[in-house]
C-alpha positions in Angstrom: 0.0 0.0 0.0 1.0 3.5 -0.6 2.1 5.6 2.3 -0.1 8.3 3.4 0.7 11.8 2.4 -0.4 13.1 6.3 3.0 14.8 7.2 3.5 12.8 10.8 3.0 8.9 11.9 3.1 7.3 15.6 3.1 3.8 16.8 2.4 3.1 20.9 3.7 -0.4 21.8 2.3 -0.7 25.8 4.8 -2.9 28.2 1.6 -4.3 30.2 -1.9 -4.2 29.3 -2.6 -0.4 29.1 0.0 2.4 28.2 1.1 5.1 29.8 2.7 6.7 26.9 0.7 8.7 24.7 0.4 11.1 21.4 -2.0 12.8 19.6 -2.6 15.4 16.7 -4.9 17.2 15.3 -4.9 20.5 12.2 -6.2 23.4 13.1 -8.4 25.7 11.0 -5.4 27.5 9.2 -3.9 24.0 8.3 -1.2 23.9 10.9 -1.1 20.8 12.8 -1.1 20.6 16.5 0.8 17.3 17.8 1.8 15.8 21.4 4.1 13.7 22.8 4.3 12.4 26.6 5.0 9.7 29.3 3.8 9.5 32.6 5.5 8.3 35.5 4.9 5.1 37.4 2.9 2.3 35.9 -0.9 1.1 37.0 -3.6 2.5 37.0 -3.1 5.4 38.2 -0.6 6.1 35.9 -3.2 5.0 33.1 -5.9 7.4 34.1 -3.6 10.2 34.7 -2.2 9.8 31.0 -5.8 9.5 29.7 -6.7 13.2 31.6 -3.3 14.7 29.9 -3.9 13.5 26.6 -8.2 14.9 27.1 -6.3 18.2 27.7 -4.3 18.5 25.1 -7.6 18.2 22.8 -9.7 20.4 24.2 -7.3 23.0 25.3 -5.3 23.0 21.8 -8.7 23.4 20.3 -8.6 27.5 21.3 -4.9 27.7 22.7 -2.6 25.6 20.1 0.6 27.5 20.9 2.7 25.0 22.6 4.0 27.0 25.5 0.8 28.2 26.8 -0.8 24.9 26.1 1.7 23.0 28.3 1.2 25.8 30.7 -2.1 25.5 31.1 -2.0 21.5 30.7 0.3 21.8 34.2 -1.9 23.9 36.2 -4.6 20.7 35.7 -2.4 18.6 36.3 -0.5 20.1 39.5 -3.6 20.6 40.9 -5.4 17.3 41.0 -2.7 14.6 39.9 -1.8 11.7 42.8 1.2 13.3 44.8 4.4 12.4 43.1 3.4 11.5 39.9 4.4 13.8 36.8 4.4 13.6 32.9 6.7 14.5 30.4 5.8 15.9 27.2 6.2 17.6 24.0 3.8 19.5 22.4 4.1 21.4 19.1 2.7 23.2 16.0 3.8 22.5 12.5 2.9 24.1 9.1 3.0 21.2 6.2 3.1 24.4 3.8 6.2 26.1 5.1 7.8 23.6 7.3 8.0 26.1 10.4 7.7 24.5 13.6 6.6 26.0 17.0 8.0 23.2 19.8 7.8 23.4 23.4 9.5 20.5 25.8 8.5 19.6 29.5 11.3 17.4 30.8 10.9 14.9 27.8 13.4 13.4 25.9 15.1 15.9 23.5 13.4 15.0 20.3 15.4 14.3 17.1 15.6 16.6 14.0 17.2 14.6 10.9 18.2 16.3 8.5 20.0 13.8 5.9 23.2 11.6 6.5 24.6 11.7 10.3 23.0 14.9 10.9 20.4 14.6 14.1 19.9 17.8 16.4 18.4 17.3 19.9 15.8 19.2 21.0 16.4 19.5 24.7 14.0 19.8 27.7 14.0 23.8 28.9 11.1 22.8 31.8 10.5 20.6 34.2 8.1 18.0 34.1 4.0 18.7 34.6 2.6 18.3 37.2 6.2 19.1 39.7 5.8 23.0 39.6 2.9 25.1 40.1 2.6 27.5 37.6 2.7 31.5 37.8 0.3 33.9 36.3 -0.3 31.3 33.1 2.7 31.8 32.2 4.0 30.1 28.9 6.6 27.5 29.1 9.2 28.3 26.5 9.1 27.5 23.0 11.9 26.8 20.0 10.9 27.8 17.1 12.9 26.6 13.8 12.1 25.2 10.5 12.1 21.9 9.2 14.1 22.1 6.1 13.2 19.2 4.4 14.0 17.3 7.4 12.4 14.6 9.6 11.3 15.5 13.5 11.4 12.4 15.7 9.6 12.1 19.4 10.1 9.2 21.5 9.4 8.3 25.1 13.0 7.1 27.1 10.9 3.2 26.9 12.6 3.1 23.4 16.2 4.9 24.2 16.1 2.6 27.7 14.7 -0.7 25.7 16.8 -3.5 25.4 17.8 -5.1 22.0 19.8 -8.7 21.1 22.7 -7.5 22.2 21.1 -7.1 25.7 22.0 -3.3 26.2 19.9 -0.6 26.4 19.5 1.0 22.7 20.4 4.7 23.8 20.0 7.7 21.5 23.2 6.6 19.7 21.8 3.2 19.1 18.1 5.0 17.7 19.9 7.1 15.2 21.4 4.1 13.9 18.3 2.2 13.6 16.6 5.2 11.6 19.8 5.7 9.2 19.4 1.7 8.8 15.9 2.3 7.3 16.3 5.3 5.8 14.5 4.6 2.7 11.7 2.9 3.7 8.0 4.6 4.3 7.8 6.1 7.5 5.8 4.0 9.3 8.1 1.3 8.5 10.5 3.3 9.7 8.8 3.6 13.5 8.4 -0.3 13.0 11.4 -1.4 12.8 12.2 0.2 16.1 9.6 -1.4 17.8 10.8 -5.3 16.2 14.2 -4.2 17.3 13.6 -3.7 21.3 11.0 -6.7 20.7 12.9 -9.1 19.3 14.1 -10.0 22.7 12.7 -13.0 25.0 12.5 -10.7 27.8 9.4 -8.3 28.3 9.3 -4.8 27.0 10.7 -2.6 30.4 8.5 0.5 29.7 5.9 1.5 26.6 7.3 2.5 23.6 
């Protein structure tokens, strides 16, 4: 089958029966597209109901606030205020305009995400804010935001269940051992791509440590 034109693809792999990982995207009416990105900590249910409440926020407040840094902003003052003590969430949330390539990216504590840009070329995008849900926040205000442009290039997001996940060789694959994978498959569709990720921490006879 022919891969879909739609500018970004996911996959969600859950270690036990529900995941606590999470993303989501949706366009907006002047065709940008608002996308998410996050893990919550701990496992259980807990863990799975708070992830459901983050993601139902992300929705509905995108909706009318799609700007990633007051979005996560305003996702964290939920969040802070009725989240089980100790438990947090990291996440990535972000605009991006399939016509011009400009991107709008805001990070909570997540893992940098991964900007490819042909050959050996991946720039991180690291974490400028803490996690939500750890820090209260003041007079709604926005959590900060890079804004670049694409290039022609390829944005990855990933939850630390695939950087931490084990493959044959029985170490952890690490950010080094990701950007290898995705050169490996460099000319297949994306999804693919994402897939053979996935078979390459599952390929192993021991469970999947955390969702991917």
């Amino acid at each position: 089958a022919q891969e879909s034109p739609f500018p970004i693809h996911g996959i969600n792999v859950p270690a036990r029966t529900v995941s606590g990982d999470f993303y989501d995207f949706f366009e907006i009416s002047d065709g940008r597209i608002c996308f998410s990105l996050g893990d919550v900590s701990g496992k259980g249910m807990n863990a799975a109901l708070l992830m459901a409440k983050t993601a139902s926020l992300f929705r509905a407040l995108g909706k009318t606030s799609p700007e990633p840094g007051l979005l996560l902003s305003r996702i964290n003052a939920e969040i802070c205020e009725t989240a089980a003590r100790g438990m947090f969430v990291t996440m990535v949330a972000g605009v991006y305009n399939p016509k011009t390539g400009d991107l709008l990216i805001a990070n909570a504590g997540h893992e940098p995400p991964l900007i490819h840009r042909g050959g050996d070329q991946y720039d991180g995008l690291a974490a400028d804010s803490p996690p939500l849900g750890i820090v209260p926040p003041i007079d709604d205000e926005p959590f900060p935001e890079i804004s670049l442009n694409i290039d022609g290039g390829i944005l990855y997001i990933f939850s630390d269940g695939v950087t931490e996940g084990y493959g044959k060789d029985g170490e952890p694959l690490e950010v080094e051992g990701l950007k290898a994978l995705l050169s490996q498959s460099g000319g297949k569709p994306m999804q693919s791509r994402l897939e053979s990720v996935v078979s390459y921490l599952q390929d192993v006879e021991t469970p999947l440590r955390d969702d991917i």
